[in-house]
C-alpha positions as CSV (number, residue, x, y, z in Angstrom):
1,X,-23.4,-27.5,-60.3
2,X,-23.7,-23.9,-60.2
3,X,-26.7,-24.6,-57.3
4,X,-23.8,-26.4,-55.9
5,X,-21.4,-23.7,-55.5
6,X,-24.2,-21.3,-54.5
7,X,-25.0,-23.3,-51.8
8,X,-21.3,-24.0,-50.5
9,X,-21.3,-19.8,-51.1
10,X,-24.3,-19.5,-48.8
11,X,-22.8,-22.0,-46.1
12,X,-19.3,-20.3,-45.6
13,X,-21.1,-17.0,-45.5
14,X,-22.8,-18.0,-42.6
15,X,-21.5,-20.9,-40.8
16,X,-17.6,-19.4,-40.4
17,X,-19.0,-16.1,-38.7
18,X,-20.2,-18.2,-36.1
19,X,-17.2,-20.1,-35.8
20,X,-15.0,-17.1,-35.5
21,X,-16.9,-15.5,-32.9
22,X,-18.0,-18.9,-30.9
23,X,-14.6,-18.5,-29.2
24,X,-15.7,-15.4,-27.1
25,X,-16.2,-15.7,-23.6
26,X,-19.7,-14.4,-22.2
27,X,-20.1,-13.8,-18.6
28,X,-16.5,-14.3,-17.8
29,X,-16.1,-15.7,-14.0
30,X,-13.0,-15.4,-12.7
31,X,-11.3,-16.9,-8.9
32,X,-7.7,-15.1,-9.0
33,X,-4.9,-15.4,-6.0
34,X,-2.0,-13.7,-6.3
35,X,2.0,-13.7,-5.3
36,X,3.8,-10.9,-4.8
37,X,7.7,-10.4,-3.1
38,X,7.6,-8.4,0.2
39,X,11.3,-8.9,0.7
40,X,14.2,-6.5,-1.0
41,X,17.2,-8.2,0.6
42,X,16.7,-11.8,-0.8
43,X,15.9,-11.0,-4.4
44,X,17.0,-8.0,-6.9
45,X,13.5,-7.9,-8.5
46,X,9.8,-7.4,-7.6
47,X,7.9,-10.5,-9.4
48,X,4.2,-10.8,-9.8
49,X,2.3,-13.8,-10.0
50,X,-1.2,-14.2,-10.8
51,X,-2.8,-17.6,-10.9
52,X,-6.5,-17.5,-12.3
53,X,-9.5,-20.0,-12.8
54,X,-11.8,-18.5,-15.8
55,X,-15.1,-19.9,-16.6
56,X,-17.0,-18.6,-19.6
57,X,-21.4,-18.9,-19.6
58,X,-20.8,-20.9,-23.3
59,X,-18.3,-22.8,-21.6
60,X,-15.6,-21.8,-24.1
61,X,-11.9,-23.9,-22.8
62,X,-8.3,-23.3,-23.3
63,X,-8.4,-19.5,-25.0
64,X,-5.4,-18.3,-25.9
65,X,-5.4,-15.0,-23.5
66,X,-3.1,-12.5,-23.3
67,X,-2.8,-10.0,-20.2
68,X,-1.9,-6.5,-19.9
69,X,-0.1,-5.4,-17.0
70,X,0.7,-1.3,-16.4
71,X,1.4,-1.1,-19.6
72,X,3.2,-4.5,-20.3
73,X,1.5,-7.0,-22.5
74,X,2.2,-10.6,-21.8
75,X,1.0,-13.9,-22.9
76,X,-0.8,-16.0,-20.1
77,X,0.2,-19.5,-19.8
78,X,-2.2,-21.8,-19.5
79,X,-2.0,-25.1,-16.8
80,X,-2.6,-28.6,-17.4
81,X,-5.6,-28.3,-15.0
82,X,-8.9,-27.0,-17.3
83,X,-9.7,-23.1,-16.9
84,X,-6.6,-22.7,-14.6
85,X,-4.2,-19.8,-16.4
86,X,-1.4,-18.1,-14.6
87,X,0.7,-15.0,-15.3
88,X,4.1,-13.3,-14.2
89,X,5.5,-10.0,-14.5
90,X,9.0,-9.5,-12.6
91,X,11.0,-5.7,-12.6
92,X,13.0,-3.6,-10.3
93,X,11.7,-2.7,-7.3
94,X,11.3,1.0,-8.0
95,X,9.8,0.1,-10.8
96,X,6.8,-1.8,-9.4
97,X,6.3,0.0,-6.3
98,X,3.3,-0.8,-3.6
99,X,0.0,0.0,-4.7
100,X,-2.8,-1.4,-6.6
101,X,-2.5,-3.0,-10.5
102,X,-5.1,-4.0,-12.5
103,X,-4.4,-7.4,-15.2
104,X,-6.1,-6.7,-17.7
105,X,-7.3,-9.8,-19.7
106,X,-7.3,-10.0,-23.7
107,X,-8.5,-12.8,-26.1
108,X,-6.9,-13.0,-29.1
109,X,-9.3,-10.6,-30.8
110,X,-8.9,-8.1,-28.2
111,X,-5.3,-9.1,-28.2
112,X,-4.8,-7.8,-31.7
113,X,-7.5,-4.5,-31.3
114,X,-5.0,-3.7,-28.2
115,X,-1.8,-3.6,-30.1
116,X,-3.4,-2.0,-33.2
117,X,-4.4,0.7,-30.8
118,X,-0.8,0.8,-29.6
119,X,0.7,1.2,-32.7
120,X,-1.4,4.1,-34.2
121,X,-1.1,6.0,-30.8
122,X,-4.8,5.8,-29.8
123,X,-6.2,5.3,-26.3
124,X,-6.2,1.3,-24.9
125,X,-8.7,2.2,-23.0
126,X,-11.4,1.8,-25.7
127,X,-10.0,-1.7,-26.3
128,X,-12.6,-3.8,-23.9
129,X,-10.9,-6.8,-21.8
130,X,-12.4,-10.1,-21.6
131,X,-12.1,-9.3,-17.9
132,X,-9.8,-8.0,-15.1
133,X,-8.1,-8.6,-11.9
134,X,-7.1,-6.1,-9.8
135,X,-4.9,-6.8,-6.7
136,X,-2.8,-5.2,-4.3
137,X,1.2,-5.0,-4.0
138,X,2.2,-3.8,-0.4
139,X,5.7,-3.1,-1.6
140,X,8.8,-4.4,-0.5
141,X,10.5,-4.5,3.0
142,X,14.3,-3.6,3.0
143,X,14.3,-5.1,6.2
144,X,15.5,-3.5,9.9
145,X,17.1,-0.6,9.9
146,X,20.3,-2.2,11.9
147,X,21.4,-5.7,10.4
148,X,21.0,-8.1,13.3
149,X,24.9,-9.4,12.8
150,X,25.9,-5.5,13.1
151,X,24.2,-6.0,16.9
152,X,26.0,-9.3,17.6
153,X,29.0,-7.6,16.9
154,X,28.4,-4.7,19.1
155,X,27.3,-7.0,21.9
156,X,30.7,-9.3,21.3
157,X,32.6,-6.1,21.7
158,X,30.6,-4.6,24.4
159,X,31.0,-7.8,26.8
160,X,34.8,-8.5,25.9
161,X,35.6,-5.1,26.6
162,X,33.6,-5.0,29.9
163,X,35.5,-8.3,30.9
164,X,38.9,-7.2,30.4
165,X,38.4,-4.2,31.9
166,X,36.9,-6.0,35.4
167,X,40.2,-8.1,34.4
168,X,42.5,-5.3,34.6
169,X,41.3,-3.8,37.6
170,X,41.1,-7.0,39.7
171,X,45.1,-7.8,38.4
172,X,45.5,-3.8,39.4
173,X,43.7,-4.1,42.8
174,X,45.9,-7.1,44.2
Protein backbone atom coordinates (compact mmCIF):
# COMPACT_ATOMS: atom_id res chain seq x y z
CA UNK A 1 0.00 0.00 0.00
CA UNK A 2 2.48 2.53 1.03
CA UNK A 3 4.67 1.43 -2.43
CA UNK A 4 1.23 2.26 -3.81
CA UNK A 5 1.00 5.80 -2.86
CA UNK A 6 4.72 6.27 -3.43
CA UNK A 7 4.32 5.44 -6.72
CA UNK A 8 1.01 7.43 -7.57
CA UNK A 9 3.46 10.27 -5.57
CA UNK A 10 6.20 9.75 -8.12
CA UNK A 11 3.60 9.77 -11.23
CA UNK A 12 1.84 13.17 -10.42
CA UNK A 13 5.31 14.63 -9.77
CA UNK A 14 6.17 14.00 -13.14
CA UNK A 15 3.55 13.29 -15.46
CA UNK A 16 1.35 16.74 -14.64
CA UNK A 17 4.50 18.95 -15.37
CA UNK A 18 4.41 17.78 -18.66
CA UNK A 19 0.85 18.16 -19.04
CA UNK A 20 0.90 21.73 -17.99
CA UNK A 21 3.50 22.79 -20.18
CA UNK A 22 2.50 20.43 -23.35
CA UNK A 23 0.09 23.27 -24.15
CA UNK A 24 2.92 25.75 -25.23
CA UNK A 25 3.38 26.61 -28.67
CA UNK A 26 7.05 26.12 -30.19
CA UNK A 27 7.93 27.66 -33.40
CA UNK A 28 4.73 29.65 -33.68
CA UNK A 29 3.87 30.24 -37.60
CA UNK A 30 1.62 32.67 -38.09
CA UNK A 31 -0.40 34.03 -41.82
CA UNK A 32 -2.25 37.34 -40.42
CA UNK A 33 -4.55 39.75 -42.82
CA UNK A 34 -5.92 42.58 -41.46
CA UNK A 35 -9.04 45.19 -41.72
CA UNK A 36 -8.78 48.49 -40.88
CA UNK A 37 -11.52 51.72 -41.59
CA UNK A 38 -10.14 54.34 -43.93
CA UNK A 39 -13.35 56.32 -43.93
CA UNK A 40 -14.36 59.02 -41.05
CA UNK A 41 -17.66 60.04 -42.55
CA UNK A 42 -19.48 56.65 -42.58
CA UNK A 43 -18.64 55.42 -39.15
CA UNK A 44 -17.88 57.29 -35.59
CA UNK A 45 -15.08 54.74 -34.67
CA UNK A 46 -11.77 53.41 -36.03
CA UNK A 47 -12.17 49.34 -35.75
CA UNK A 48 -9.38 46.96 -36.16
CA UNK A 49 -9.61 43.55 -37.30
CA UNK A 50 -7.07 41.05 -37.35
CA UNK A 51 -7.79 37.58 -38.69
CA UNK A 52 -4.83 35.01 -37.99
CA UNK A 53 -3.90 31.31 -38.93
CA UNK A 54 -1.36 29.91 -36.03
CA UNK A 55 0.38 26.76 -36.42
CA UNK A 56 2.52 25.50 -33.55
CA UNK A 57 5.83 22.79 -34.45
CA UNK A 58 4.02 20.27 -31.54
CA UNK A 59 0.92 20.93 -33.34
CA UNK A 60 -0.75 22.30 -30.17
CA UNK A 61 -4.92 23.27 -31.45
CA UNK A 62 -7.47 25.58 -30.12
CA UNK A 63 -5.23 27.63 -27.29
CA UNK A 64 -6.98 29.88 -25.51
CA UNK A 65 -4.91 33.23 -26.66
CA UNK A 66 -5.31 36.44 -25.59
CA UNK A 67 -3.84 39.65 -27.55
CA UNK A 68 -2.49 42.84 -26.43
CA UNK A 69 -3.10 45.71 -28.43
CA UNK A 70 -1.35 49.40 -27.46
CA UNK A 71 -1.92 48.75 -24.32
CA UNK A 72 -5.46 46.95 -24.48
CA UNK A 73 -5.66 43.40 -23.59
CA UNK A 74 -8.30 41.42 -25.30
CA UNK A 75 -9.36 37.87 -25.62
CA UNK A 76 -8.98 36.41 -29.25
CA UNK A 77 -11.88 34.48 -30.58
CA UNK A 78 -11.30 31.53 -32.00
CA UNK A 79 -13.23 30.24 -35.61
CA UNK A 80 -14.87 27.09 -36.31
CA UNK A 81 -12.10 26.59 -38.93
CA UNK A 82 -8.77 24.79 -36.98
CA UNK A 83 -5.88 27.39 -36.25
CA UNK A 84 -7.97 30.24 -37.60
CA UNK A 85 -8.33 33.05 -34.59
CA UNK A 86 -9.47 36.59 -35.19
CA UNK A 87 -9.33 39.74 -33.13
CA UNK A 88 -11.03 43.37 -32.98
CA UNK A 89 -10.21 46.45 -31.33
CA UNK A 90 -12.60 49.58 -32.26
CA UNK A 91 -11.97 53.37 -30.62
CA UNK A 92 -12.20 56.97 -31.66
CA UNK A 93 -10.43 57.99 -34.39
CA UNK A 94 -7.93 60.28 -32.58
CA UNK A 95 -7.53 57.69 -30.58
CA UNK A 96 -6.09 55.13 -33.00
CA UNK A 97 -4.40 57.35 -35.40
CA UNK A 98 -2.36 56.06 -38.66
CA UNK A 99 0.68 54.37 -38.01
CA UNK A 100 1.96 51.03 -37.20
CA UNK A 101 0.65 48.61 -34.12
CA UNK A 102 1.99 45.69 -33.06
CA UNK A 103 -0.71 42.49 -31.60
CA UNK A 104 0.90 41.13 -29.28
CA UNK A 105 -0.03 37.41 -28.71
CA UNK A 106 -0.49 35.75 -25.12
CA UNK A 107 -1.24 32.10 -23.98
CA UNK A 108 -2.83 31.79 -21.06
CA UNK A 109 0.40 31.56 -19.06
CA UNK A 110 1.73 34.60 -20.58
CA UNK A 111 -1.79 35.83 -20.33
CA UNK A 112 -1.62 35.71 -16.49
CA UNK A 113 2.55 36.78 -16.23
CA UNK A 114 1.16 40.02 -18.37
CA UNK A 115 -1.43 41.13 -16.09
CA UNK A 116 0.66 40.27 -12.90
CA UNK A 117 3.17 42.58 -14.39
CA UNK A 118 0.44 45.15 -14.84
CA UNK A 119 -0.80 45.14 -11.56
CA UNK A 120 2.58 45.48 -9.58
CA UNK A 121 3.58 48.33 -12.06
CA UNK A 122 6.53 46.50 -13.66
CA UNK A 123 7.52 46.60 -17.34
CA UNK A 124 5.34 44.20 -20.00
CA UNK A 125 7.92 44.14 -21.90
CA UNK A 126 9.72 41.33 -20.02
CA UNK A 127 6.49 39.32 -20.38
CA UNK A 128 7.48 37.18 -23.82
CA UNK A 129 4.47 36.76 -26.39
CA UNK A 130 3.77 33.57 -28.01
CA UNK A 131 4.18 35.77 -31.09
CA UNK A 132 3.23 39.03 -32.78
CA UNK A 133 1.73 40.70 -35.67
CA UNK A 134 2.46 43.97 -36.62
CA UNK A 135 0.57 45.89 -39.34
CA UNK A 136 -0.11 49.10 -40.61
CA UNK A 137 -3.22 51.66 -40.14
CA UNK A 138 -3.07 54.43 -42.83
CA UNK A 139 -5.49 56.53 -40.90
CA UNK A 140 -8.72 57.70 -41.79
CA UNK A 141 -9.97 59.92 -44.71
CA UNK A 142 -12.55 62.72 -43.76
CA UNK A 143 -13.15 62.87 -47.23
CA UNK A 144 -13.01 66.12 -49.83
CA UNK A 145 -12.55 69.11 -48.56
CA UNK A 146 -15.96 70.44 -50.39
CA UNK A 147 -19.04 67.98 -50.07
CA UNK A 148 -19.94 67.11 -53.61
CA UNK A 149 -23.92 68.15 -52.80
CA UNK A 150 -22.35 71.66 -51.65
CA UNK A 151 -21.03 71.82 -55.62
CA UNK A 152 -24.37 70.67 -57.05
CA UNK A 153 -25.85 73.32 -55.32
CA UNK A 154 -23.49 75.97 -56.45
CA UNK A 155 -23.88 74.68 -60.03
CA UNK A 156 -28.01 74.70 -59.66
CA UNK A 157 -27.62 78.27 -58.55
CA UNK A 158 -24.95 79.32 -60.91
CA UNK A 159 -27.04 78.00 -64.16
CA UNK A 160 -30.58 79.37 -62.81
CA UNK A 161 -29.12 82.58 -62.21
CA UNK A 162 -27.26 82.73 -65.60
CA UNK A 163 -30.70 81.81 -67.27
CA UNK A 164 -32.84 84.30 -65.83
CA UNK A 165 -30.52 86.79 -66.33
CA UNK A 166 -30.25 85.96 -70.47
CA UNK A 167 -34.10 85.91 -69.63
CA UNK A 168 -34.36 89.36 -68.50
CA UNK A 169 -32.31 90.82 -70.93
CA UNK A 170 -33.95 89.25 -74.00
CA UNK A 171 -37.70 90.41 -72.32
CA UNK A 172 -35.62 93.91 -71.89
CA UNK A 173 -34.09 94.00 -75.44
CA UNK A 174 -37.61 93.53 -77.38
Amino acid sequence: MEFAGKMISLVVLFVVPLVVLGDSCLSPEVKAETYTTTEAIVSTETVFIVQFTLTCKNKVRDMNLYADISGRTLPVTKTDKPDLYQVSISDDHKKLSSGKYEVRLYDEEGYSMLRKAQRSGESVDAVKPVTSITFNHPGVSKGPFVQSEFVAVVIAVLVWYFAYSTRSQLQSSN
